[in-house]
Backbone as JSON Lines, residues from 0, in Angstrom:
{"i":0,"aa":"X","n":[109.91,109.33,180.58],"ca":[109.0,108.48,179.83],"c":[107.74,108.25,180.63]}
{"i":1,"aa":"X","n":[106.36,108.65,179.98],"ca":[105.18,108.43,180.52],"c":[104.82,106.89,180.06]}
{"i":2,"aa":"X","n":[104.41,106.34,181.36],"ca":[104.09,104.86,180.88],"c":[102.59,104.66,181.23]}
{"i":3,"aa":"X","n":[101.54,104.71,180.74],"ca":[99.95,104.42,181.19],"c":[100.36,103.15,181.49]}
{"i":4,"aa":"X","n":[99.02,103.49,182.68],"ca":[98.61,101.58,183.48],"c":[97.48,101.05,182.62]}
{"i":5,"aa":"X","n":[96.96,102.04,181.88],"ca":[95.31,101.96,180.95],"c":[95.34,100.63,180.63]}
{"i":6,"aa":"X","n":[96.61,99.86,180.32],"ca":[96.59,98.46,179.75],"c":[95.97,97.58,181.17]}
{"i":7,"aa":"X","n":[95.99,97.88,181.94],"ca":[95.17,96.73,183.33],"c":[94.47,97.03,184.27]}
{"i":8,"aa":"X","n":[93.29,96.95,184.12],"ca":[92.22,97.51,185.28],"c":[92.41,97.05,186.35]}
{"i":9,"aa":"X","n":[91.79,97.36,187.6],"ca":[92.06,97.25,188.8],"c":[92.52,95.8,189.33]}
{"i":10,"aa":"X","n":[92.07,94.85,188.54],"ca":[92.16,93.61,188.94],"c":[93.44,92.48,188.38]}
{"i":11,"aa":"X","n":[94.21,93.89,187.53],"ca":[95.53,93.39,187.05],"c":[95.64,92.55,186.33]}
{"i":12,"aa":"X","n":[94.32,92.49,185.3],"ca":[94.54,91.13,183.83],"c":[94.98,92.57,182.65]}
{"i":13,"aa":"X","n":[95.67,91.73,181.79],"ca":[95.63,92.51,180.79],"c":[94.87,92.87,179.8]}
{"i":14,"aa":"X","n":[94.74,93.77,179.22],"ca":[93.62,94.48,178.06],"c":[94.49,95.12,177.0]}
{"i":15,"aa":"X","n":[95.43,95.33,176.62],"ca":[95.95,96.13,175.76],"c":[97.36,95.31,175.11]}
{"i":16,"aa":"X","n":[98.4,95.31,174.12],"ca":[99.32,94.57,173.46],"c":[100.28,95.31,172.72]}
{"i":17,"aa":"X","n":[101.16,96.25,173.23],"ca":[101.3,97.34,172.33],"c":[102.95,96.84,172.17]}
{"i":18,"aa":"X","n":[103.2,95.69,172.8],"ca":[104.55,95.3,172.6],"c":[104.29,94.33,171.46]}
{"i":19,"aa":"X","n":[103.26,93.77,170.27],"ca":[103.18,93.09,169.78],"c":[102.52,93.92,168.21]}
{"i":20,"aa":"X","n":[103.19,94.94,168.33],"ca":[102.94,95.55,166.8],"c":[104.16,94.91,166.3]}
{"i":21,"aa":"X","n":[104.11,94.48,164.8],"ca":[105.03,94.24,164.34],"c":[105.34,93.21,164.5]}
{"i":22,"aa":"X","n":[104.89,91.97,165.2],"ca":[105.08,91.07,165.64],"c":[104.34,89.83,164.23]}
{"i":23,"aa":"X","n":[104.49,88.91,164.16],"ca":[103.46,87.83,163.23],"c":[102.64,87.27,164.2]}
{"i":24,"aa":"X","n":[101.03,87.05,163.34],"ca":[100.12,87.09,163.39],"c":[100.0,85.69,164.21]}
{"i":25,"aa":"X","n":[100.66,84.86,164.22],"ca":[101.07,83.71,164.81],"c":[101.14,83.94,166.42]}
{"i":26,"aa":"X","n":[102.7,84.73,166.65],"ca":[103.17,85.33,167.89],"c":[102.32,86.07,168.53]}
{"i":27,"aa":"X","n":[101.24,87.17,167.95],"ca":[100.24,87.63,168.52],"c":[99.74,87.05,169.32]}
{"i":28,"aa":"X","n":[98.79,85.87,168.38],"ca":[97.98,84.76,169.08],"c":[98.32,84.11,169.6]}
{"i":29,"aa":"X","n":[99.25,83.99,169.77],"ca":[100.15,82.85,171.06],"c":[100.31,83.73,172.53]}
{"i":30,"aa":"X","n":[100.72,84.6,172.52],"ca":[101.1,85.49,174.07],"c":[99.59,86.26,174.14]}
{"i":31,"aa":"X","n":[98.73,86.57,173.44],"ca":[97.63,87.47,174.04],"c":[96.59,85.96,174.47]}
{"i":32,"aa":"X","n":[96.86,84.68,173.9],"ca":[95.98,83.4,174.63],"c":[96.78,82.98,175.43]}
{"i":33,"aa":"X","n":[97.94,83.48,175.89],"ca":[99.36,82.72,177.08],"c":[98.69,83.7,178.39]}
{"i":34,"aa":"X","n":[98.56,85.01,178.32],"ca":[98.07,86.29,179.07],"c":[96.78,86.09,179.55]}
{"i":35,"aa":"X","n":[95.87,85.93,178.53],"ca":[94.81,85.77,178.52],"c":[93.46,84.78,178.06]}
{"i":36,"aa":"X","n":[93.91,83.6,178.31],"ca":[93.54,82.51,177.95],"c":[91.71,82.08,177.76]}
{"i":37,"aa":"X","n":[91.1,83.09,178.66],"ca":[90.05,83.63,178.96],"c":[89.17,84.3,177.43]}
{"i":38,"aa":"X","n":[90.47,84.96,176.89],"ca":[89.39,85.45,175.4],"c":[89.35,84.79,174.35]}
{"i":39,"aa":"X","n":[88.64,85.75,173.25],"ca":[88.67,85.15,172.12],"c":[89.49,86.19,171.15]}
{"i":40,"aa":"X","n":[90.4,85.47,170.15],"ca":[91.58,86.09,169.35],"c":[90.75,86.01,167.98]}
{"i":41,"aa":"X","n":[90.44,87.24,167.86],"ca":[89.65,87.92,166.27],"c":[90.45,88.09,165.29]}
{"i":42,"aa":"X","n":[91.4,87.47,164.05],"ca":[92.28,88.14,163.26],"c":[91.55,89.04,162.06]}
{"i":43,"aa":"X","n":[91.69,90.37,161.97],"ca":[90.62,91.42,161.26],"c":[91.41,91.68,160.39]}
{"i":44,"aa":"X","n":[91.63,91.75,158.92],"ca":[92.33,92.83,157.96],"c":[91.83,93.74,157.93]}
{"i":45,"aa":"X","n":[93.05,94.99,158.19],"ca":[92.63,96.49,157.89],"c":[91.52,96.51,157.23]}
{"i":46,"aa":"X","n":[90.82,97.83,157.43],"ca":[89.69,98.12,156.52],"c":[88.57,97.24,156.5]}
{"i":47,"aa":"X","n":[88.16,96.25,157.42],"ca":[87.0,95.4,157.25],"c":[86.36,96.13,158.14]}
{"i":48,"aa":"X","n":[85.05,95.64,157.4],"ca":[83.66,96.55,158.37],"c":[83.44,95.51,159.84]}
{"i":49,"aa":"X","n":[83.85,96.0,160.94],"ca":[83.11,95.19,162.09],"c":[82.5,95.27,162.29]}
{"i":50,"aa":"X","n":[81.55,95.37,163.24],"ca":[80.35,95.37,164.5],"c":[80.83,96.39,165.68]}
{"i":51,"aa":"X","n":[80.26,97.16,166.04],"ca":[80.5,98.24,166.63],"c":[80.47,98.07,168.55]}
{"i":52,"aa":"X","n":[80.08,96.41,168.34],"ca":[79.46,96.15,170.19],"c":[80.86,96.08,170.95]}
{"i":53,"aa":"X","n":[80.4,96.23,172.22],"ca":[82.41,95.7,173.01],"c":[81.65,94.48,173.63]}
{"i":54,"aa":"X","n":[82.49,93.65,173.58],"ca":[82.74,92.12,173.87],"c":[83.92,91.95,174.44]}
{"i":55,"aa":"X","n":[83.71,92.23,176.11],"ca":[85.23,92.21,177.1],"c":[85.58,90.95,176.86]}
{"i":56,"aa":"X","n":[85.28,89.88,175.85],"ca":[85.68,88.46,175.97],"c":[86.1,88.56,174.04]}
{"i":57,"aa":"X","n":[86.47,88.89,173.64],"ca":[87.11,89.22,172.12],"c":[88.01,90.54,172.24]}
{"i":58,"aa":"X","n":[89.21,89.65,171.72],"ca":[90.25,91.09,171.17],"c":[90.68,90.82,169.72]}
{"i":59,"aa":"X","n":[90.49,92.02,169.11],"ca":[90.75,91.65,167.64],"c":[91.91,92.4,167.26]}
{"i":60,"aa":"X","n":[92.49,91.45,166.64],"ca":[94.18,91.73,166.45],"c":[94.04,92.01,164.18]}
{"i":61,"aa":"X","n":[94.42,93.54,164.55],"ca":[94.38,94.25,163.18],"c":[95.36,94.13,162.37]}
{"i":62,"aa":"X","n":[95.16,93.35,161.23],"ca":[96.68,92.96,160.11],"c":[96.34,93.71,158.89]}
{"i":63,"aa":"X","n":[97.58,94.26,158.4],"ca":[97.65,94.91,157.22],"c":[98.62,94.52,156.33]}
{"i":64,"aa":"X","n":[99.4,93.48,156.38],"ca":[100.41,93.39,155.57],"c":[100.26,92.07,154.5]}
{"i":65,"aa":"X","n":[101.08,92.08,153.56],"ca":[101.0,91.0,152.7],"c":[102.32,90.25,152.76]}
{"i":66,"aa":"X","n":[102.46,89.32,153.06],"ca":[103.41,88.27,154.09],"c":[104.04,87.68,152.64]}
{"i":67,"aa":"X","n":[103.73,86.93,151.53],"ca":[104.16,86.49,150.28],"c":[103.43,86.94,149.15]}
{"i":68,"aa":"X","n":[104.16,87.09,147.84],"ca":[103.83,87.38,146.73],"c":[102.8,86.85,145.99]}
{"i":69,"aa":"X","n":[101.52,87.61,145.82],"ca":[100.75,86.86,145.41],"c":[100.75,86.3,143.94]}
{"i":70,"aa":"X","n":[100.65,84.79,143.95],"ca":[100.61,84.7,142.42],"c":[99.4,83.54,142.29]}
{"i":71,"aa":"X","n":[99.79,83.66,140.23],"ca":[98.4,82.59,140.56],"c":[98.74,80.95,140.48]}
{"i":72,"aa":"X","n":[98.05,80.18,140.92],"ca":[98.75,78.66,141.43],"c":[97.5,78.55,142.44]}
């Protein structure tokens, strides 16, 4: 098993979350601000147009799912 270090630059903070696919959107934002308390937590739905800049102080956490049935009420 190849394991990249790519998730932590030299100075050993984290940058990357790949144990938190699948996870709720909740739990995300709780351990990537527990890790990294330092950024800012972006919640993006698939398919939205961002901004193309890098901002080492924003990580945006990508959701695609529909959590309950939508009705009308």
């Amino acid at each position: 098993n190849f394991v990249s270090n790519m998730s932590k630059p030299c100075d050993g903070a984290k940058t990357e979350w790949p144990e938190l696919v699948g996870r709720t959107i909740k739990e995300a934002e709780e351990k990537i601000k527990a890790d990294r308390p330092d950024l800012k937590v972006v919640i993006v739905p698939v398919g939205s147009v961002v901004t193309q800049e890098v901002d080492l102080n924003r990580v945006r956490v990508w959701v695609d799912t529909v959590a309950e049935v939508p009705k009308i009420g």
